[in-house]
C-alpha positions in Angstrom: 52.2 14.6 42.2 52.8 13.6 46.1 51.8 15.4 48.6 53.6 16.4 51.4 53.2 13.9 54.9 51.8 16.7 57.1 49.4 17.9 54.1 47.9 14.1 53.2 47.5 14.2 57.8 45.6 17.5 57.4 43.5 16.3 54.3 42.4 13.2 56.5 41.8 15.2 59.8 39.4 17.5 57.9 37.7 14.6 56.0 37.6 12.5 59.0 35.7 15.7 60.9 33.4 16.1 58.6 32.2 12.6 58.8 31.6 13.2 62.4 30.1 16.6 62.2 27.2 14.7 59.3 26.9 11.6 61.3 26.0 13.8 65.0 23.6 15.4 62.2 22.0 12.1 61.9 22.0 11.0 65.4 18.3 12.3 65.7 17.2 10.5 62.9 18.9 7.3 64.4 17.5 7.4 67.3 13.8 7.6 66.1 14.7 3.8 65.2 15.8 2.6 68.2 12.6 0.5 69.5 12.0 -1.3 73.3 13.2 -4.4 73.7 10.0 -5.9 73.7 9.3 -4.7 70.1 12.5 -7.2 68.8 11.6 -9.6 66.5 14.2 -12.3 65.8 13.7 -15.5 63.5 12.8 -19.2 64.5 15.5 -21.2 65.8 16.4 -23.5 63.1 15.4 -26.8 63.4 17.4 -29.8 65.3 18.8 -32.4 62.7 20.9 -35.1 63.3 23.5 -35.3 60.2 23.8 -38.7 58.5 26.3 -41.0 60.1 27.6 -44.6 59.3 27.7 -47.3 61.6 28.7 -51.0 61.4 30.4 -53.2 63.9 33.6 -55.2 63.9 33.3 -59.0 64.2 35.0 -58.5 67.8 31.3 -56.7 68.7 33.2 -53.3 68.1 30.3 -50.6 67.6 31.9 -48.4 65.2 30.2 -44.5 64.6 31.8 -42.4 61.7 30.0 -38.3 60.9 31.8 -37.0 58.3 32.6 -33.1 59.0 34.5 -31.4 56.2 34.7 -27.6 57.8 37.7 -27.9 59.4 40.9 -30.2 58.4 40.2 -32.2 61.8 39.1 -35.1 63.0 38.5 -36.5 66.7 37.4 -39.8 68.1 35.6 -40.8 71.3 35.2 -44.4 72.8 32.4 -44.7 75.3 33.2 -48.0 77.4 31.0 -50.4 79.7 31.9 -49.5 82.7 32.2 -47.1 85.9 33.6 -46.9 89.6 30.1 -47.9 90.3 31.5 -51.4 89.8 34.9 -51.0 91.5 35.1 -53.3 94.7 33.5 -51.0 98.2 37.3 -51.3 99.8 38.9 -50.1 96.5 37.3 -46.7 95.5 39.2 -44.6 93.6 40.4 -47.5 91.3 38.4 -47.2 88.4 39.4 -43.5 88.4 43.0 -44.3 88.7 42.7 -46.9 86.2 41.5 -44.3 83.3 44.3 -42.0 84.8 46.9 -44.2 84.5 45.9 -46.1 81.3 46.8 -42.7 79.8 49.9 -41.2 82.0 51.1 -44.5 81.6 51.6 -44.5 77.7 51.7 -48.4 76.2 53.8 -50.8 74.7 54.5 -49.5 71.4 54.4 -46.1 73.2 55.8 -45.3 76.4 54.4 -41.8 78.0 57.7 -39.9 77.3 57.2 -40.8 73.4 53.5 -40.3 73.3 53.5 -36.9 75.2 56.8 -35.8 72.4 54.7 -36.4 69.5 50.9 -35.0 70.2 52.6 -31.9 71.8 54.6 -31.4 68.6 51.8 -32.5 66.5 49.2 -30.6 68.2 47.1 -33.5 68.9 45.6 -35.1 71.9 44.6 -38.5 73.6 42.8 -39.1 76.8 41.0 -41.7 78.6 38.9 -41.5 82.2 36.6 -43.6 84.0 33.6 -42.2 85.9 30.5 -43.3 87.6 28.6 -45.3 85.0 30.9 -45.2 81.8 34.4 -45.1 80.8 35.9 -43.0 77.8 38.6 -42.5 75.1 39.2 -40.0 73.1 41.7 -38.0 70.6 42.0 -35.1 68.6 44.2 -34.4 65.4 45.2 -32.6 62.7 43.5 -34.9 59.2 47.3 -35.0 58.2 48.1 -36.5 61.3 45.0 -38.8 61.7 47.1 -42.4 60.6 50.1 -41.9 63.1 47.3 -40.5 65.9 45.4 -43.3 65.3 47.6 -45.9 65.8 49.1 -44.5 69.3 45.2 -43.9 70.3 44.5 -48.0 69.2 47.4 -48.3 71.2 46.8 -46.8 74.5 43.2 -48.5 74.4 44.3 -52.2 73.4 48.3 -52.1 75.3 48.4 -49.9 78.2 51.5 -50.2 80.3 49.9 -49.7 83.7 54.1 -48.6 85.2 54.3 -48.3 88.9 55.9 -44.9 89.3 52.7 -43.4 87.3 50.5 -45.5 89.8 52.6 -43.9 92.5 51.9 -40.6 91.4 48.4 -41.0 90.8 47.9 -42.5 94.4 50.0 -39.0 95.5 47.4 -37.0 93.4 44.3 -38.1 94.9 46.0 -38.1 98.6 46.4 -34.9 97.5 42.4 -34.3 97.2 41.4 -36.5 100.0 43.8 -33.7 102.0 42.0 -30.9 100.5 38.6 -31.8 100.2 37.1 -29.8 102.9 38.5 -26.6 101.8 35.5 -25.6 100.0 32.3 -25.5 101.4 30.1 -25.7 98.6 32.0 -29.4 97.9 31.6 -30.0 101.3 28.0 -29.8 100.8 27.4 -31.2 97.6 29.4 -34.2 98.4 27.4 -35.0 102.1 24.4 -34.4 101.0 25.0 -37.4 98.4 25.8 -39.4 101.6 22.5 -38.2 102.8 20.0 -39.3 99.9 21.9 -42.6 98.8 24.0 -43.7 102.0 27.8 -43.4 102.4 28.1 -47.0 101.5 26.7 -46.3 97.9 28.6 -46.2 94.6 26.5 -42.9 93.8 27.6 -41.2 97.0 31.3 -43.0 98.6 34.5 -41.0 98.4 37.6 -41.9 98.3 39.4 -42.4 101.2 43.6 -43.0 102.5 42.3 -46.5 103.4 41.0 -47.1 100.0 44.2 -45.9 98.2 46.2 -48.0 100.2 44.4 -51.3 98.9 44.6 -50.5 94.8 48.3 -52.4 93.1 49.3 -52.8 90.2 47.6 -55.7 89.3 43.8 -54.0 90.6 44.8 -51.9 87.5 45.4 -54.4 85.2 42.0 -56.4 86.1 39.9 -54.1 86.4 41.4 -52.2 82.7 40.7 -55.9 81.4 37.5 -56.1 82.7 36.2 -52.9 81.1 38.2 -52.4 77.7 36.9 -55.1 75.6 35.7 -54.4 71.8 32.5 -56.0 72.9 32.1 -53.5 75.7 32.7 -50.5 73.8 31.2 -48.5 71.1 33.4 -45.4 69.4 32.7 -42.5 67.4 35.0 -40.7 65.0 33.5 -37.2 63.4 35.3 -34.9 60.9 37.2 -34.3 57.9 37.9 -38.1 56.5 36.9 -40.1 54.1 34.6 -42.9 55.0 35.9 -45.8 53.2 39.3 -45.0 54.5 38.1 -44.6 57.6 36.6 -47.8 57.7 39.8 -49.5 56.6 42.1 -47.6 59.1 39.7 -49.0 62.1 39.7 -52.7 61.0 43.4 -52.5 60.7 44.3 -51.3 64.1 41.0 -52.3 66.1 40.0 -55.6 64.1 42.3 -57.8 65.8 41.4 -56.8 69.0 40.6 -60.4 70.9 41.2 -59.4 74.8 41.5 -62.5 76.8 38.9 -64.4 79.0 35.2 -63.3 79.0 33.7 -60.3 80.3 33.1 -60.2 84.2 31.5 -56.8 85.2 28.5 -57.2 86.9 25.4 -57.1 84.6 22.8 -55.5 87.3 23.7 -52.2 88.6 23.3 -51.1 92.2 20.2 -50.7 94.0 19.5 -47.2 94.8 17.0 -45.9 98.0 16.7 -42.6 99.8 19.2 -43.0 102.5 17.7 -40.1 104.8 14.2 -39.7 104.6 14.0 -36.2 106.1 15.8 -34.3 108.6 18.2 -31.8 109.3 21.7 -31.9 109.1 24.6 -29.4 110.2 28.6 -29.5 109.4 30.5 -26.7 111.9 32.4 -24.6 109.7 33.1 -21.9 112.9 35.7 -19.9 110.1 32.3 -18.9 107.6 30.7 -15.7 107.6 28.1 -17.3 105.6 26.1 -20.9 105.3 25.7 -23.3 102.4 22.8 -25.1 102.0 21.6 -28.0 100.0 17.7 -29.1 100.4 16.3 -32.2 98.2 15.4 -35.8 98.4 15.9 -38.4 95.4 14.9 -38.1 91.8 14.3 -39.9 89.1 15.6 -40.8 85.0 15.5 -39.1 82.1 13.0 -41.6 80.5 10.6 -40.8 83.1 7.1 -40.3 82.0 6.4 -36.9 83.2 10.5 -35.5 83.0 9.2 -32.9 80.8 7.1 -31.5 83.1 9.6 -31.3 85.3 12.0 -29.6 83.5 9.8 -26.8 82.9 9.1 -26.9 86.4 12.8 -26.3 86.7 13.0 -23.2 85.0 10.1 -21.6 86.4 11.8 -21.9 89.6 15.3 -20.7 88.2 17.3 -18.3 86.4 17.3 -14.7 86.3 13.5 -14.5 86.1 12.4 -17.5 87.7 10.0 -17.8 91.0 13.3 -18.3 93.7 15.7 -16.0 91.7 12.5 -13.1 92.2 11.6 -13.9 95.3 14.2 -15.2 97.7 16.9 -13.6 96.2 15.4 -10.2 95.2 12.8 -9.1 97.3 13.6 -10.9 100.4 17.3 -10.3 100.3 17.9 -13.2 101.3 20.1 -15.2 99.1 23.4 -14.6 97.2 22.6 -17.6 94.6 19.5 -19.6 94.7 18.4 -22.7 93.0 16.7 -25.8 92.5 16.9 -29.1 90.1 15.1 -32.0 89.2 18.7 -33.9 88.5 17.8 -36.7 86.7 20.0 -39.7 85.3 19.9 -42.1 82.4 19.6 -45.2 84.5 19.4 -44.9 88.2 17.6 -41.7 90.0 18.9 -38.7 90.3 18.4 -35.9 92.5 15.9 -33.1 93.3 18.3 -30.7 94.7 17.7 -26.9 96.1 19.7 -24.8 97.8 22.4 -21.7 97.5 24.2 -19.6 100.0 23.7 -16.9 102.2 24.5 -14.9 105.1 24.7 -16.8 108.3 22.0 -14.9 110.3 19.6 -15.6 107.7 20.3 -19.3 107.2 16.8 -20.7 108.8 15.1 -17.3 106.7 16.7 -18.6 103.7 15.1 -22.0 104.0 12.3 -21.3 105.0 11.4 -19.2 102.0 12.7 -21.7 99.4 10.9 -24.3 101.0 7.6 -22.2 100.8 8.5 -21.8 97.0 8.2 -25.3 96.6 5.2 -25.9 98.3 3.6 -22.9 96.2 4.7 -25.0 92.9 3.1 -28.3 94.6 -0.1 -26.5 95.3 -0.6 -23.5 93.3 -1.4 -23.6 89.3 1.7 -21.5 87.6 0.8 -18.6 84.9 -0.1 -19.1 81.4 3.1 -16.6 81.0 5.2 -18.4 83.6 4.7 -21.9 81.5 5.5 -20.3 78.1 8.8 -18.5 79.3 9.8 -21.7 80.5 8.6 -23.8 77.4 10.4 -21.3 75.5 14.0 -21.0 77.4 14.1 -25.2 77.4 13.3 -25.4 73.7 15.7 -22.7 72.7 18.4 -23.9 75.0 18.3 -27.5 72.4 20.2 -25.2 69.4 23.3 -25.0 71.9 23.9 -29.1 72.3 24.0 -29.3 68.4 25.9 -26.6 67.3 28.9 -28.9 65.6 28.3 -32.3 64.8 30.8 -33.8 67.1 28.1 -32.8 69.8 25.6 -34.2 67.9 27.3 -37.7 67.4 28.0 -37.6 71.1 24.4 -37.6 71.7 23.4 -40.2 69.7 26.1 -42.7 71.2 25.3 -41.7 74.6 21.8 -42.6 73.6 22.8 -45.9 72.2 24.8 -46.2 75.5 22.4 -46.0 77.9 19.6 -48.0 75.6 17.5 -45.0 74.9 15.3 -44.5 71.7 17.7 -43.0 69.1 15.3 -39.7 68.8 14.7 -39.3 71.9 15.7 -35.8 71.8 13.1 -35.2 69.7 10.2 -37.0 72.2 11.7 -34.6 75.0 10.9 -31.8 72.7 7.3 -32.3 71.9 6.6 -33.3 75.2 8.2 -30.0 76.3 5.8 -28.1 73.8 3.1 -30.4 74.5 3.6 -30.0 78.7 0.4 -28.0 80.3 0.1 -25.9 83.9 -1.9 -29.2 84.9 0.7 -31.3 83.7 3.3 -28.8 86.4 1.3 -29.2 89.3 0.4 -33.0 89.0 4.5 -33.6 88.3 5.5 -31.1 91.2 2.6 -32.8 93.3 3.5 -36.2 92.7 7.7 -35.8 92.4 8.8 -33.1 95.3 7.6 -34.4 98.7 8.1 -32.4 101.8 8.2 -35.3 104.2 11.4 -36.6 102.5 13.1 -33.5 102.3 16.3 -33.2 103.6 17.9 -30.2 105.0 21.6 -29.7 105.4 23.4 -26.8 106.4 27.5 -25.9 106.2 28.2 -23.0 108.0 29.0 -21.5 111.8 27.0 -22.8 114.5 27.3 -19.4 116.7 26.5 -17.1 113.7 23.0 -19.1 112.7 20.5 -17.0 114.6 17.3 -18.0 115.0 19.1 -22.0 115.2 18.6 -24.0 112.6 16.2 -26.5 114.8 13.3 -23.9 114.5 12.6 -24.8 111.1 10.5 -27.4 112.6 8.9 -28.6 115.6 10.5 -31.2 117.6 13.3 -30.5 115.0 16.3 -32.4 115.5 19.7 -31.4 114.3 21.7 -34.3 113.5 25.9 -33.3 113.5 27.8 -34.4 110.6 31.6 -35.3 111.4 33.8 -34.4 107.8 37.5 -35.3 109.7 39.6 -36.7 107.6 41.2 -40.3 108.6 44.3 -40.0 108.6 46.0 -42.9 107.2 49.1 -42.7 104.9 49.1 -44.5 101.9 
């Protein structure tokens, strides 16, 4: 028998506030359960593991990386190249970026950019290339159905770019484009000056690109400097996901075996020198439209393979984060800061950074200094807590879980390693030496690796509203002007 509509609506309003009535009878009984945060138990973070991978090389010195990945009906690939604008000629920045840009606008032979952008929209696919500081890269994404036709386009792009003026034209527009704006933000503003500061304005690590520089990269810069870096002997690439091995293999010998690029490798060998630029000082960039200052502090670091680098990444998160020493202190109780922080920025094969800063209110510019300055010279000289060092033990060895949470991350990890000639677990030596790291072992690394005499102080923000002036932060202080104008030279 059916029931009528408005008789089934009553049946479920009644039954529907009877389950409310009996669970607001439980609510008591609930709430007896509820326990303090502090009372939360949660399971171990499963152990880091680095999936089995195969690896061979082609005869033309091709590195080849394959991690099988059968969750998903994907697969995506990543080339990491020799190479980096660290090697691109002092009066041509910007090529080695526009090179990567344009190898990729630019489409290639078999596949001019109008074809090649058709068929991965339609296909839901993807290819990119780019050039950065110390390495190139190329990579694509596809559907496994698609993987053959993807491939061949991706072997394509690497081996045959077309390099076609009107792409180079509108790349050269695109980064006139930057160079224009490039002061707009004042955080950049910093970050990119006080590079200038620590490794000099003439250095790979710190130059910009400028008009002048844009206006001396052709064509034919392109071309050299793609031949130059994109060599199977140069490069080692990684393919993870949902394939077949075997067929895998055979699909890379096909379209990458006969890769023989012409003429022999000419990139330098021995990277650039790098020296602290500025040893000390203060430096100020006139912002006179700010209501507030940004401010970067530091001198140079050091690499990833350092010795004591554990150490000083726990050092790095006893001074930051939510509950760390400048967070607590500077930001909290004195008021003083909108962000905080500081980082021991270290690289895989030149020195990195130690960098502090954050921003705040103008009138408390030289306050806000001050105090994060005493923060560092309380890590140099004071022993941190027993608690303090587990927290921060705790948050970096947690933090691993999220960098090899799919195995394309992991695979990226181990090529970057293989890259930059590290020890293929050396993820696994940072960890212990992160559990293994003691408060001694803090204070001899903060002792020996942040030093106040080569701290450098620089300051973006508006001269009038900075009271007291930033030149009482020392005695005898002097405050060296920084001029950010923008050449103007058209392209």
């Amino acid at each position: 028998m059916q029931l009528h509509p408005l008789i089934r609506y009553g049946m479920v309003a009644i039954a529907v506030f009877l389950l409310t009535i009996g669970s607001m009878g439980r609510q008591p009984a609930l709430a007896s359960q509820v326990r303090h945060y502090t009372e939360l138990e949660f399971p171990p973070l499963p152990e880091i593991e680095i999936p089995a991978y195969d690896f061979f090389t082609l005869d033309n010195g091709l590195q080849v990386y394959l991690m099988e990945d059968h969750e998903l009906p994907l697969v995506s690939g990543t080339a990491l190249v020799r190479t980096g604008g660290r090697f691109e000629p002092a009066d041509k920045v910007g090529l080695a970026a526009i090179t990567g840009n344009v190898m990729r606008s630019g489409g290639s032979v078999a596949y001019p950019a109008d074809d090649l952008n058709a068929y991965l929209e339609s296909h839901a696919a993807s290819i990119e290339t780019g050039i950065s500081t110390a390495s190139g890269s190329a990579s694509f994404s596809s559907l496994t159905e698609d993987l053959t036709e993807v491939m061949v386009r991706f072997a394509d792009v690497i081996q045959q770019p077309l390099f076609p003026q009107d792409k180079l034209d509108l790349a050269l527009t695109q980064f006139g484009g930057d160079i224009t704006r490039r002061n707009d933000d004042p955080e950049d503003v910093a970050s990119r000056e006080f590079r200038k500061l620590i490794y000099g304005e003439a250095s790979p690590y710190a130059r910009t690109v400028e008009y002048s520089t844009l206006a001396n990269i052709s064509r034919d810069d392109l071309v050299a400097f793609y031949q130059e870096s994109f060599r199977p002997d140069q490069m080692m690439l990684g393919i993870n996901g949902d394939f077949d091995p075997v067929e895998m293999r055979s699909l890379i010998e096909t379209y990458f075996g006969d890769w023989q690029p012409p003429g022999e490798a000419t990139l330098p060998q021995v990277l650039p020198e790098v020296s602290q630029h500025q040893k000390g000082g203060i430096f100020f960039i006139d912002q006179p439209q700010l209501t507030q200052s940004s401010i970067q502090l530091g001198h140079l670091g050091g690499r990833l393979d350092a010795p004591d680098f554990a150490a000083l990444s726990v050092m790095n998160e006893v001074l930051n984060g939510l509950g760390g020493r400048l967070t607590n202190e500077v930001r909290s109780r004195q008021g003083l800061a909108y962000s905080v922080y500081s980082f021991w920025s270290a690289r895989y094969d030149y020195p990195g950074i130690f960098i502090g800063g954050g921003q705040t209110r103008s009138d408390a510019t030289v306050p806000f200094i001050q105090s994060t300055l005493a923060e560092l010279e309380k890590i140099r000289t004071t022993p941190v807590t027993a608690e303090e060092l587990a927290q921060a033990q705790d948050s970096v060895l947690n933090s691993f879980v999220f960098n090899f949470e799919r195995p394309a991350q992991t695979l990226s990890r181990v090529m970057r390693y293989a890259y930059y000639d590290y020890p293929e677990d050396f993820i696994f030596q940072y960890q212990q030496a992160i559990a293994d790291t003691t408060v001694a072992d803090i204070q001899t690394a903060a002792a020996t690796h942040l030093n106040p005499d080569n701290m450098v102080v620089l300051v973006v923000g508006n001269e009038d509203e900075i009271q007291p002036e930033l030149a009482q932060l020392r005695p005898d202080a002097v405050v060296t002007a920084i001029d950010i104008s923008i050449p103007n030279v058209d392209i």
